[in-house]
C-alpha positions in Angstrom: -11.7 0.8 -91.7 -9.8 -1.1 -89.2 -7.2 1.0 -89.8 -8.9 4.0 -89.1 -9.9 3.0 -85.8 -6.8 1.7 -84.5 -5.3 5.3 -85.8 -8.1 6.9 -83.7 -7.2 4.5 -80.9 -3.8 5.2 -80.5 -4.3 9.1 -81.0 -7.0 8.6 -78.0 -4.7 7.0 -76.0 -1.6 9.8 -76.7 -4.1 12.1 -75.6 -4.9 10.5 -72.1 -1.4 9.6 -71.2 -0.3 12.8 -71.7 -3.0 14.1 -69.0 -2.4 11.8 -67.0 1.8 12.4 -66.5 2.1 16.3 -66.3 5.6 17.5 -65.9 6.5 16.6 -61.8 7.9 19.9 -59.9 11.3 19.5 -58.5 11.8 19.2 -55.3 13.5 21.9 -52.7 16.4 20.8 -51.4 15.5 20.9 -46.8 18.9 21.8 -45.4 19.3 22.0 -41.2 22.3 22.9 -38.9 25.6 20.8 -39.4 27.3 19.5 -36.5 30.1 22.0 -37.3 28.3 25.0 -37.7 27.0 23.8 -34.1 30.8 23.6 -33.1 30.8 26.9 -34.0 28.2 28.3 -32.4 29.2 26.3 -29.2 32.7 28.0 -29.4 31.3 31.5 -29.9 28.9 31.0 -26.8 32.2 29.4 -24.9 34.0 33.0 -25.7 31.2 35.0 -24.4 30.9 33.1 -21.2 34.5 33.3 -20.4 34.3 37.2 -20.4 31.3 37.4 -18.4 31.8 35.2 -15.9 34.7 37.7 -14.2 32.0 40.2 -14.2 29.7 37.9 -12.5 31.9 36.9 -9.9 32.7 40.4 -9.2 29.4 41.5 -8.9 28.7 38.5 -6.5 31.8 39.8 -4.1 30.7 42.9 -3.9 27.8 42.1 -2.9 28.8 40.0 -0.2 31.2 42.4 1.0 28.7 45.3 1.1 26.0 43.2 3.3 29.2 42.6 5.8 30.1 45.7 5.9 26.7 46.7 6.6 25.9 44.3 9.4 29.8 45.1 11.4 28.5 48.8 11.3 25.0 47.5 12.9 27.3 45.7 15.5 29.2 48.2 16.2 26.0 50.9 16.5 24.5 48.4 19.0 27.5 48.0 21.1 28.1 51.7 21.0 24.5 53.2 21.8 24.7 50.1 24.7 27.9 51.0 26.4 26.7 54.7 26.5 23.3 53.6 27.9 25.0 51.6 30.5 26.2 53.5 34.8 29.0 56.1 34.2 30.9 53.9 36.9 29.7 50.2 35.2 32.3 48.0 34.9 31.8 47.8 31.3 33.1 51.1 31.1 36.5 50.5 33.2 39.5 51.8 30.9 41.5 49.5 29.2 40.7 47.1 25.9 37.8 44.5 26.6 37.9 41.9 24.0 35.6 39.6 22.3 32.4 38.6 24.3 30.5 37.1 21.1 29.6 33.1 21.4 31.3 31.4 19.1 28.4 30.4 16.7 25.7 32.4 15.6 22.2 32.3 17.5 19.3 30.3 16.8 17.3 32.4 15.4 14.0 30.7 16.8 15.1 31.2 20.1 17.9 33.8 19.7 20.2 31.5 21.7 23.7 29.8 20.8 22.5 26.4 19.8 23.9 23.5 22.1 25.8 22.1 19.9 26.4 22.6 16.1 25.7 25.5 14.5 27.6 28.3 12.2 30.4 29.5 13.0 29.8 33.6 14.0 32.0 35.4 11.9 31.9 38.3 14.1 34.6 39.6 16.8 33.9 42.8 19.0 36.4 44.7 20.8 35.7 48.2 22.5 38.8 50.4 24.3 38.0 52.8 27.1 40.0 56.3 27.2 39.9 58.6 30.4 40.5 61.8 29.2 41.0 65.2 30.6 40.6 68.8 29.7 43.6 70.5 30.7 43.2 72.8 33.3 44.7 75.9 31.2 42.1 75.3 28.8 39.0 74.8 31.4 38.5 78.7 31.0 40.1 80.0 28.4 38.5 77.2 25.5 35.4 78.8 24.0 32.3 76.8 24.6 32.2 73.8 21.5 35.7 74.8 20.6 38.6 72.2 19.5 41.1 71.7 22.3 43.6 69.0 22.9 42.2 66.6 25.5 45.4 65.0 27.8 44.7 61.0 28.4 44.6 60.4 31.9 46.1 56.5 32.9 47.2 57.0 36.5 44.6 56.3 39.4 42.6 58.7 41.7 43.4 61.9 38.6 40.6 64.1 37.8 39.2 63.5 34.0 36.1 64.7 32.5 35.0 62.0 30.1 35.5 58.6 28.5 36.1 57.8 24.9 34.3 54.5 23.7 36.0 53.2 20.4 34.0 50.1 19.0 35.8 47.9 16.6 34.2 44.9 14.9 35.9 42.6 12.8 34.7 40.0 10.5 37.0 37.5 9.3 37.8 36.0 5.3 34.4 35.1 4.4 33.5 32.1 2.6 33.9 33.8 -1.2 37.4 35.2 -0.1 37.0 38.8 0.1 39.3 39.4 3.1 38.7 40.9 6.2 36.6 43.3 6.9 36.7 46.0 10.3 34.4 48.9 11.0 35.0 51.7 14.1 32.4 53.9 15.7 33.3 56.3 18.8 31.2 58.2 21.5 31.7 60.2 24.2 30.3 59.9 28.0 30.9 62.9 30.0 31.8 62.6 33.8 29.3 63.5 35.7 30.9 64.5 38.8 34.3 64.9 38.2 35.3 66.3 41.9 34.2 63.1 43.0 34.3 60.5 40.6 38.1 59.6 39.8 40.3 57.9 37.2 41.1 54.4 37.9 44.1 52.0 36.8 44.1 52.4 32.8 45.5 48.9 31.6 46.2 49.5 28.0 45.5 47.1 25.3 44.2 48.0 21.8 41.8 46.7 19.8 42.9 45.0 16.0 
């Protein structure tokens, strides 16, 4: 009988150990990035920076150069649309080149004066020439009215001429991003008024860069 129960037993106890340990799962493998597939990855990033950074720069020149650009033809406009504002007989109309009358730095712009001391550096040179010029008298009535006609530049003093031509030049030097200079031109025209009575004066020369 002992028997018997110790066979029972043991049967009993195969029974529970086998519940109690079922077969384990096996366990995924948790891989991440390697530190050369992040060598890689740096390298391939390296690559595509290098070809866009010639782009970028480009893009950031051209920009530059195009807000110049704009502000010298501002300049120039201003100087242009003041010179033709200005006496027919103003000295700021005498023939000859006038050169640079721009302060050396740039104004404050709370005040819109040149600071005392300090300040940036104006980038900005204006020069404007003054032409006396003349119809020629052949062609006073024989030109149809708004015709072309060849216009003969008068230097000498006390010579009749009919009107001045105003040519603006600014110039703004190598910028800070090395784009070179830059130079715009406008031109006008301001008719003589009384041309029996108002005559040339002394035409100095000079030109404008």
């Amino acid at each position: 009988m002992l028997a018997g129960i110790r066979s029972a037993t043991f049967r009993i106890s195969d029974r529970v150990l086998t519940a109690r340990a079922p077969a384990r799962p096996a366990k995924r493998r948790q891989s991440g990035v390697t530190l050369v597939e992040l060598l890689v990855a740096l390298a391939l990033l390296g690559f595509v920076l290098l070809g866009i950074a010639p782009l970028f720069v480009a893009s950031v020149k051209s920009n530059y150069a195009g807000n110049e650009y704009t502000s010298i033809h501002v300049l120039a406009r201003d100087r242009l649309e003041l010179l033709m504002s200005v006496p027919f007989s103003d000295a700021q109309l005498a023939p000859g080149a006038h050169d640079n009358d721009l302060s050396i730095t740039l104004p404050d712009p709370r005040n819109g004066l040149p600071p005392a001391r300090g300040g940036v550096r104006n980038p900005f040179r204006i020069c404007y020439r003054i032409f006396q010029l003349q119809i020629p008298s052949c062609d006073l009535s024989t030109v149809p009215q708004n015709a072309p006609f060849t216009p003969k530049l008068i230097a000498g003093v006390g010579e009749v001429f009919h009107y001045k031509r105003i040519d603006v030049t600014v110039i703004s030097g190598t910028g800070t991003l090395g784009v070179g200079a830059r130079k715009a031109r406008v031109s006008g025209v301001v008719f003589n008024p009384a041309p029996e009575a108002i005559f040339s004066a002394a035409d100095p020369g000079g030109t404008c860069p």
